[in-house]
C-alpha positions, 0 to 999 in steps of 0.5 A: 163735411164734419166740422165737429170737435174731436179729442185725440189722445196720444201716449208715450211709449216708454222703452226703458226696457231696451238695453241699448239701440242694437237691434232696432234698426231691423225690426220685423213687421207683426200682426197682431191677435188683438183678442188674444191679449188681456186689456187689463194687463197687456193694454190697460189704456188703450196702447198695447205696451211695447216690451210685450214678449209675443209668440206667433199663433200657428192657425192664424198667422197672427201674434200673441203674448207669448204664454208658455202655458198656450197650446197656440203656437204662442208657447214659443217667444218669438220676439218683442212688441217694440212699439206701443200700439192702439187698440181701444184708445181712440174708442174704435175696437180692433181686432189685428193690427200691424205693429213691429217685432224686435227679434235680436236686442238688448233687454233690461228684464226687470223694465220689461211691462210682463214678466217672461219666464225661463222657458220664454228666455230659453226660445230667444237665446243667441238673439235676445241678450237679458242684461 
């Protein structure tokens, strides 16, 4: 039995870049690629922040960040990460983990924690409303 102290450390997940609730009754869930996301950028505090735009890699299976430049499958934004998930924050690296995807909502663009481009916007036309 380990009877020695532990720290925990816990983050909010911020999704201001929901433009209403519609759509998150429903989410779908993802696995993700940990190694295709940069930890700077995408998980700089150990959380890969929910509102990530992400793209499904055609070898795996897998989720990435979506990247138009990709020639993975991650090129086609599928959907949005939506909500916060631990990758390093507990010091224990990960390679997948399960997370859930919203595929029809409402985003505030410029909440957004990485931009999206046109071609991304394009992909989710009809389920993905941009306000």
């Amino acid at each position: 039995m380990d009877l020695s102290l532990k720290v925990e450390s816990f983050t909010q997940d911020r999704r201001d870049w929901l433009g209403s609730a519609h759509g998150t009754d429903a989410p779908v869930s993802v696995t993700l690629d940990v190694s295709k996301f940069t930890a700077n950028t995408h998980y700089p505090s150990g959380y890969i922040k929910s509102g990530i735009p992400l793209g499904k890699v055609t070898a795996s299976g897998k989720y990435g960040p979506y990247d138009n430049a990709a020639s993975d499958g991650r090129e086609v934004c599928v959907g949005f990460l939506f909500t916060a998930q631990d990758v390093d924050a507990r010091r224990v690296a990960s390679t997948s983990v399960v997370g859930s995807m919203l595929i029809h909502c409402f985003i505030r663009e410029a909440k957004l924690p990485v931009t999206i481009d046109a071609n991304g916007k394009a992909d989710v036309a009809g389920r993905i409303i941009f306000v």
